[in-house]
C-alpha positions in Angstrom: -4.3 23.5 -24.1 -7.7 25.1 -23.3 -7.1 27.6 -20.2 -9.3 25.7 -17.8 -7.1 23.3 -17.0 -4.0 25.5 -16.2 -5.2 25.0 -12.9 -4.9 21.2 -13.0 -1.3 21.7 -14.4 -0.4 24.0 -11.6 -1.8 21.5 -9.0 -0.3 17.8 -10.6 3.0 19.3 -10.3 2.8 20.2 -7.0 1.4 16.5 -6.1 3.5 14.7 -8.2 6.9 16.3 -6.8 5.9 15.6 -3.0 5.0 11.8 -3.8 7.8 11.7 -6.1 9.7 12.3 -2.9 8.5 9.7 -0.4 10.4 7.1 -2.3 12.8 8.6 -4.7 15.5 8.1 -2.4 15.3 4.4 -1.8 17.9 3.8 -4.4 20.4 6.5 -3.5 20.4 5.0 -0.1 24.0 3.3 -0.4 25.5 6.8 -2.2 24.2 8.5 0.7 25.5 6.8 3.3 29.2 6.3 1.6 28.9 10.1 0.9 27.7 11.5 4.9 29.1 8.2 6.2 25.4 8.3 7.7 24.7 4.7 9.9 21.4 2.2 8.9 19.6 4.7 11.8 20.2 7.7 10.2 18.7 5.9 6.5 15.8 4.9 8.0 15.2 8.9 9.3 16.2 10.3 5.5 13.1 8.0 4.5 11.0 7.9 7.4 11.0 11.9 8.4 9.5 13.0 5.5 6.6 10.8 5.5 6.1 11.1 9.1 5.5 15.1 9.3 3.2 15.0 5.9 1.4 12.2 8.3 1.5 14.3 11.8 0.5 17.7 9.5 -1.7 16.7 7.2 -5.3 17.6 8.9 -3.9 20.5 10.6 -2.8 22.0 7.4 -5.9 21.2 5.9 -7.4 23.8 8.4 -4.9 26.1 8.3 -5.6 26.9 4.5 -9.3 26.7 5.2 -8.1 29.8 7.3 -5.4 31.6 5.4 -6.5 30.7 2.0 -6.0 27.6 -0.2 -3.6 29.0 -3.1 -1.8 30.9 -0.1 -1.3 27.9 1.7 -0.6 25.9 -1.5 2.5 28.4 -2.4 3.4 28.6 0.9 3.9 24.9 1.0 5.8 25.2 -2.2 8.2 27.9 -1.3 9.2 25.7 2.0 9.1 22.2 -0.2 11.8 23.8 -2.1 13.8 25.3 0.9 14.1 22.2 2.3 15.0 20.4 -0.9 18.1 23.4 -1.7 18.9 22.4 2.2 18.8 18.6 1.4 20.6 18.9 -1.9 23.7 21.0 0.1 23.5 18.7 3.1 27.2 18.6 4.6 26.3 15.9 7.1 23.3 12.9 7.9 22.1 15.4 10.4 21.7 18.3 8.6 19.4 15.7 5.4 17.7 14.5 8.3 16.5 18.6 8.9 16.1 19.5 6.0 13.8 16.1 5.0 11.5 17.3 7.7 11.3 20.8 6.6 10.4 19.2 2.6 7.5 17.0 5.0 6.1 20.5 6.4 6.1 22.5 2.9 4.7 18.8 1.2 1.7 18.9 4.1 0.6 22.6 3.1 0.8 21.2 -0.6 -1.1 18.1 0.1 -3.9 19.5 2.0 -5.0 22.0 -0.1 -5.1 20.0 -3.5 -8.4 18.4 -3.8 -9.8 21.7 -2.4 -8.2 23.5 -4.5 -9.4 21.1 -7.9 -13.1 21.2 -6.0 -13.5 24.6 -6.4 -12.0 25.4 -10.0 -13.9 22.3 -11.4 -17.3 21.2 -11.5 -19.5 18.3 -13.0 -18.2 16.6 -16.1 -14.4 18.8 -15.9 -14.5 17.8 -12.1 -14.2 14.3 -12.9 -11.4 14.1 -15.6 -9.6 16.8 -13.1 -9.9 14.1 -9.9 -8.9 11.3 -12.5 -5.9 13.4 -14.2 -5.1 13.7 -10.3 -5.1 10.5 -9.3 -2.6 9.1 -12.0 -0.6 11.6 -11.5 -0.5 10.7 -7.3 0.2 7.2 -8.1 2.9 7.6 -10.9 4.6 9.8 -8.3 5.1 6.9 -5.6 5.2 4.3 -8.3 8.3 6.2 -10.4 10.4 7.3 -7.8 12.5 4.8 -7.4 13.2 4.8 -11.6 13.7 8.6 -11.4 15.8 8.1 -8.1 18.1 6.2 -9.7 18.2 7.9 -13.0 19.2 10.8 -11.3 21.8 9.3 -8.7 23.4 7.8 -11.3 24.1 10.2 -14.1 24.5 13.4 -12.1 24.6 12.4 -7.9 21.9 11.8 -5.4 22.1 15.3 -4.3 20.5 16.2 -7.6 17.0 14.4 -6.3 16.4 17.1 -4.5 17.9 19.9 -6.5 16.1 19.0 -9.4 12.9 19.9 -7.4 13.6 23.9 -7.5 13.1 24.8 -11.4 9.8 22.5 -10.9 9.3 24.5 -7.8 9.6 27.7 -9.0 7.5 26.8 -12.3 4.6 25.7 -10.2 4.5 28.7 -8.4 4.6 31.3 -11.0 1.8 28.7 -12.5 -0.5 28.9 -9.7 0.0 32.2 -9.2 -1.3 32.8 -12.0 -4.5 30.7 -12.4 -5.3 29.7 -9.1 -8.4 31.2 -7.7 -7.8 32.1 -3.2 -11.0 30.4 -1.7 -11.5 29.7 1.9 -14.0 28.3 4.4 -15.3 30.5 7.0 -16.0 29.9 10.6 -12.8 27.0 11.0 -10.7 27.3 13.8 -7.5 25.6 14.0 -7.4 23.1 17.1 -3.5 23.3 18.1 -3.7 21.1 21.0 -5.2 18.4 18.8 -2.3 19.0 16.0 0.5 19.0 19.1 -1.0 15.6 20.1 -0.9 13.8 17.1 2.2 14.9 15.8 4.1 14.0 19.5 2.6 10.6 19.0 3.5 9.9 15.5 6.9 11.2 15.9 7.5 9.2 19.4 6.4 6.1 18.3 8.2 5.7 14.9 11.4 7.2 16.9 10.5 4.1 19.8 10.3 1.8 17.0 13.7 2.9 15.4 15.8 3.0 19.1 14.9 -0.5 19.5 16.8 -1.3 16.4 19.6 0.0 18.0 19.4 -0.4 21.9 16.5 -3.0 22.3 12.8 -3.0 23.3 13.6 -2.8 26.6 16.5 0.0 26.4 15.3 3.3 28.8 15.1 5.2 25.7 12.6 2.7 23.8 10.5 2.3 26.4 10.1 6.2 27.4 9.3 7.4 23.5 6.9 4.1 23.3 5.3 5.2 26.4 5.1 9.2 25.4 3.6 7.6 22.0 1.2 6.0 24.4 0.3 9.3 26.7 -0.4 11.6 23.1 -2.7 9.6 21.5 -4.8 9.5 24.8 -4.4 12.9 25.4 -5.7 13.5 21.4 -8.4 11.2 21.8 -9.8 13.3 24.9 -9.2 16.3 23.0 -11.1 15.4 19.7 -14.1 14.5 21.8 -14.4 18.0 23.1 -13.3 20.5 20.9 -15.6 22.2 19.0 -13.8 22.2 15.7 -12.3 18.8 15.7 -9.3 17.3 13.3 -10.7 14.2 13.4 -14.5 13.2 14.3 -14.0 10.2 16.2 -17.8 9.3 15.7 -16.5 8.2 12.4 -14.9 5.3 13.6 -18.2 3.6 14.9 -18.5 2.7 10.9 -16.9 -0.7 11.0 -16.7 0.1 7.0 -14.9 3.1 7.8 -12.7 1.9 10.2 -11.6 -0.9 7.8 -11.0 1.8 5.0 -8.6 3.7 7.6 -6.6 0.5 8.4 -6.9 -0.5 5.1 -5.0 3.2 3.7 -2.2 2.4 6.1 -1.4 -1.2 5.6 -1.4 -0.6 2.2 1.6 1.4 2.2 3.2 -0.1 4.6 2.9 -3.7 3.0 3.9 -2.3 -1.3 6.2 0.6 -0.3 8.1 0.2 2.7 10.0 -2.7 2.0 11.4 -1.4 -1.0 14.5 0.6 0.7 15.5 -2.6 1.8 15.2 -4.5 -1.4 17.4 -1.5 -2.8 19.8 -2.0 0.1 19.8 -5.9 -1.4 20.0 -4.7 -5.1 23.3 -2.5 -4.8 24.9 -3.3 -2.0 24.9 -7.0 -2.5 24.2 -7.8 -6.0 26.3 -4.8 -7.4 23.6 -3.4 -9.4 23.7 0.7 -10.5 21.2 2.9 -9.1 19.6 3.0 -12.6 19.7 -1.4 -12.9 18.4 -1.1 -9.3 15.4 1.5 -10.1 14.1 -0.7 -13.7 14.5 -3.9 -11.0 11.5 -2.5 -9.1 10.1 -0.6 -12.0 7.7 -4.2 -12.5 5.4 -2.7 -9.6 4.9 0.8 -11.5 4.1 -0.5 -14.4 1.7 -3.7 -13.4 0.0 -0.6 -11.1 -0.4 1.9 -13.8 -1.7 -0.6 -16.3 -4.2 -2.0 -14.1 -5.3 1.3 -12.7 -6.0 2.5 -16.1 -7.7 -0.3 -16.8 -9.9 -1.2 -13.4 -11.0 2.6 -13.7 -13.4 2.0 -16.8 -13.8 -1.8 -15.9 -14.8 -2.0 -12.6 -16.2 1.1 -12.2 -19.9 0.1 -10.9 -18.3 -2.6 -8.1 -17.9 -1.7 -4.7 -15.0 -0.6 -3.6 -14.9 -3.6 -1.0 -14.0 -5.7 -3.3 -11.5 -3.7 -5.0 -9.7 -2.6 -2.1 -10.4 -6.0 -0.1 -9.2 -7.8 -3.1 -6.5 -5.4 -4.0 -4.7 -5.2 -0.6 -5.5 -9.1 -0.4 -2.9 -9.2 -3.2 -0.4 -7.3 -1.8 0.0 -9.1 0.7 0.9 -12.5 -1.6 2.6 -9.8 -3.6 4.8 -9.3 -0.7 4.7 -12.8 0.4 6.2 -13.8 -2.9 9.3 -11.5 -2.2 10.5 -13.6 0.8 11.7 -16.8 -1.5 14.7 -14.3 -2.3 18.0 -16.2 -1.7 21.9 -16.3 -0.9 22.2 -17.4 -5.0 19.0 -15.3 -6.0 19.6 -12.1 -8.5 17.1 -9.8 -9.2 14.9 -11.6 -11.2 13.5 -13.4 -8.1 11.7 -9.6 -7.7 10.0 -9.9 -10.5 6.9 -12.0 -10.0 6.3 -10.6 -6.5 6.5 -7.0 -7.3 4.4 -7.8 -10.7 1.3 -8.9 -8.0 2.2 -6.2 -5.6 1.5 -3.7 -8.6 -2.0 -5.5 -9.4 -2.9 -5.2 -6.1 -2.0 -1.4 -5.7 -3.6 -0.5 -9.0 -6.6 -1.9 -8.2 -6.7 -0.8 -4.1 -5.6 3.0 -4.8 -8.0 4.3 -7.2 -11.1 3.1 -5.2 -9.6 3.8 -1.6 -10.7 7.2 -1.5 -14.2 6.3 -3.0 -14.6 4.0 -0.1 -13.5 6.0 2.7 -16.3 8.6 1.4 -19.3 6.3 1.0 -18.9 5.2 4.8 -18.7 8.9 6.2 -21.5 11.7 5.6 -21.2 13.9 2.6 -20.6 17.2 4.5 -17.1 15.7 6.6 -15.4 14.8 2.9 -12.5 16.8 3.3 -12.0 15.4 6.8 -12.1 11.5 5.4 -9.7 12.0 2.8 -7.4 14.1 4.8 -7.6 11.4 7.5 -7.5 8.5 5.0 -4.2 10.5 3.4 -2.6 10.6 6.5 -3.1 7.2 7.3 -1.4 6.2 4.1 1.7 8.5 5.0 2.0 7.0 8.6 1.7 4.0 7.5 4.3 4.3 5.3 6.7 5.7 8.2 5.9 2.9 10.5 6.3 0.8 7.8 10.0 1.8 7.1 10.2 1.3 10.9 9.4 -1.4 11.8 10.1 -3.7 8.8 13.5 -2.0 9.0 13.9 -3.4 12.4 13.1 -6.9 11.7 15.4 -6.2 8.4 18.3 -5.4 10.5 17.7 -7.8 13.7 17.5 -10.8 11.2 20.6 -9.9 9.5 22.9 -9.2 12.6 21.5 -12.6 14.1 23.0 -13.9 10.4 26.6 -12.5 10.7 29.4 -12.7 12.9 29.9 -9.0 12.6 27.0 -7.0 13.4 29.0 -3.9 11.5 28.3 -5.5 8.5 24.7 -4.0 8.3 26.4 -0.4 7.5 28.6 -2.0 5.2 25.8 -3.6 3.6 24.1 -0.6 3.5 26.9 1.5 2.0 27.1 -0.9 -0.8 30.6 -1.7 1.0 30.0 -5.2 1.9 32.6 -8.2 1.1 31.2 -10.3 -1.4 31.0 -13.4 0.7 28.5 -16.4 1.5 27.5 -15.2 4.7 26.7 -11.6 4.0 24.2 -12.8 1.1 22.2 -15.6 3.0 22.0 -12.7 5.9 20.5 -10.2 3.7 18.4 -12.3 1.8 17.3 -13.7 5.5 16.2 -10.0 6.4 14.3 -9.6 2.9 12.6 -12.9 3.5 11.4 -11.7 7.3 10.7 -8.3 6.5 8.7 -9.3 3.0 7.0 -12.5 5.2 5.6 -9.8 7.8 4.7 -7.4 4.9 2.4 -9.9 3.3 0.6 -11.1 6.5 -0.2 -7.5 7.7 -1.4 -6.7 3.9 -3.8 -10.3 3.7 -5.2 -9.8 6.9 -6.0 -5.9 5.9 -7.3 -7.2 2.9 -9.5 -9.3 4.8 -10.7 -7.0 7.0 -12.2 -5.0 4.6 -13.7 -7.9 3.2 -15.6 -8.6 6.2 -16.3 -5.5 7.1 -16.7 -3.1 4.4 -20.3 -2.9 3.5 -21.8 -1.1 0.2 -24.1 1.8 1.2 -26.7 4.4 -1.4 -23.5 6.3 -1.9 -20.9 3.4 -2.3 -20.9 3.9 -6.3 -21.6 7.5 -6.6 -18.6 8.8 -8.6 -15.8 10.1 -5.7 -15.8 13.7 -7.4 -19.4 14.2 -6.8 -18.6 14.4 -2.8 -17.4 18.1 -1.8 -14.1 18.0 -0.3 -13.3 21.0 1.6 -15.2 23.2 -0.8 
């Protein structure tokens, strides 16, 4: 391999472990909870934590290795990715997972943020663009294998070993980017704390609102007070954006209806193809029976119907707008989705198959072009701001995702058994093999799956009526400096 693209070697690792790990662990869900005895609650935190503080962190870390140094920041991400994958892989107790999840979410935000500035500034014209591309196939066979290599892995050597397995990489990637990574920086940032408090108290308090009324209710003290404190942060970053003088976010960027739609679009997206899959796994094991490895090549039809269209749609449609890619894309989703709901008590796993096979069309053919339209709607000079924003849209969408489709999962199911402790069992891959327990579950896939596809057809539509072409609309994504 010619030494130039060391650096892209150094740089897909690093990406590919931290998607890798927002869904590798839907399939060792039901080991995991027999093994820490952990409740439905606690599930939803092992997959909702992670994505939530890569979504609360992600802008502010951009700017903290605009300060500090992009390879720094890179390795420093690394070295606590893999702490807090050692921590997750030893984890005596939910708790303890729970922890060390978030402390993988801080090390995968450093990591994250500093990718695309780092390709940016080792590449440039012709080598920029087959970097960007090698990039972005390597960021969507992360999410899209996880489940597969989740499984694989639970399987044949214990669910611990998904996160253990991440220290040789680790420590590889490291020494790697030690090595041929070039520091650069951006002068003159400054890093607007308040502004990163803000958002990450109203992330976290929202999703954790969203999860208490699973368990106590939407009008419990508890629900209310974090949905409220949700409420208060956002207003209070809002009034901080507008002032400071380095802002996270330019809030003048939302007057762009096209951008705007982009924005939604980035977090619908993952909360319509991803988030529903821990509770199709849930469905897979702990009511069909199936392995972790049978359940992982069960939802493997969306990787593979993503990647193929993806590599296709990349060459094929590469002078059409990205409305209509991204409009259309997320349009299919949404029937994607829509199709998983006609799951029944007497369905088996086949009944996945045609509505993850469109979910996958629709994801290959949003993802590579959402990027592309999130930068033609903004000016040239905020690029690394749009895609960190558009990123962490994408992550939080995932986490709320995961929240609240896991809330109508497990309202619909208890309203479906006389035993509301049946959800754990379900969950645990412990439940009785009766009637009841299999229309109830297959009634929560069918509401959750049902509200999955309407959020991802009316995002899709959205951008269809709102997205609008401008001069740079086609201009290839790479050409667009990103925190250079």
């Amino acid at each position: 391999m010619p030494s130039r693209w060391w650096p892209l070697v150094a740089i897909c690792l690093g990406s590919f472990m931290l998607l890798l790990d927002v869904t590798i662990v839907t399939v060792a869900l039901p080991d995991m909870a027999a093994d820490l005895r952990a409740s439905f609650t606690s599930l939803q935190w092992v997959l909702d934590v992670y994505a939530l503080v890569l979504a609360a962190l992600l802008l502010g870390a951009g700017s903290t290795a605009d300060i500090v140094g992009r390879r720094r920041a890179y390795v420093a991400g690394l070295v606590l990715f893999a702490l807090g994958s050692l921590a997750c892989g030893l984890a005596p107790t939910a708790t303890v997972l729970i922890t060390a999840r978030g402390l993988q979410g801080i090390g995968a935000a450093l990591m994250f943020a500093t990718t695309t500035a780092l390709l940016n500034a080792t590449y440039s014209g012709r080598d920029r663009g087959v970097a960007f591309g090698v990039w972005g196939a390597t960021n969507g066979a992360g999410s899209a294998l996880g489940p597969l290599v989740g499984g694989l892995l639970t399987q044949h050597a214990g669910w611990r070993w998904i996160f253990l397995v991440n220290l040789p990489v680790t420590v590889l990637t490291i020494a790697l980017t030690l090595a041929v990574c070039v520091e650069t920086r951006r002068p003159g940032v400054r890093l607007d704390v308040p502004g990163i408090l803000a958002f990450t108290v109203f992330a976290g308090a929202l999703t954790y609102g969203l999860i208490r009324a699973g368990d106590d209710g939407w009008t419990a003290a508890g629900t209310v007070a974090f949905l409220v404190l949700a409420a208060v942060a956002i207003a209070i970053f809002l009034g901080i954006e507008r002032k400071v003088e380095h802002p996270l976010l330019e809030l003048r960027l939302f007057r762009s209806a096209s951008f705007s739609a982009t924005i939604t679009a980035g977090l619908v997206l993952m909360a319509a193809a991803f988030s529903m899959l821990a509770y199709i796994s849930v469905w897979l094991q702990g009511v069909l029976g199936l392995s972790p490895v049978a359940a992982g090549v069960a939802l493997l039809p969306m990787a593979v119907c993503s990647f193929l269209v993806s590599a296709i749609a990349g060459r094929a449609l590469q002078g059409v707008s990205p409305r209509w890619t991204v409009g259309i894309g997320l349009v299919l989703v949404g029937v994607g989705s829509g199709l998983q709901s006609m799951v029944g008590a007497e369905s088996g796993a086949l009944a996945l198959l045609p509505g993850l096979a469109v979910v996958g069309v629709g994801v290959g053919l949003a993802i590579p072009t959402l990027t592309a339209a999130a930068l033609s709607a903004a000016p040239p000079q905020l690029g690394g701001m749009v895609a960190g924003t558009l990123n962490t849209a994408r992550q939080l969408g995932y986490a709320l995702g995961v929240a609240v489709l896991g809330l109508v999962f497990r309202n619909t199911v208890e309203g479906h058994v006389s035993d509301p402790g049946l959800v754990e069992a379900v969950v645990a891959g412990q439940a009785p093999g009766t009637g009841e327990v299999h229309a109830a579950v297959a009634a929560g896939l069918h509401a959750g799956s049902l509200l999955a596809g309407a959020a991802g057809v009316v995002g899709g539509l959205l951008v269809l009526l709102l997205v609008r072409p401008t001069a740079r609309a086609h201009a290839p994504q790479t050409a667009v400096p990103i925190r250079a």
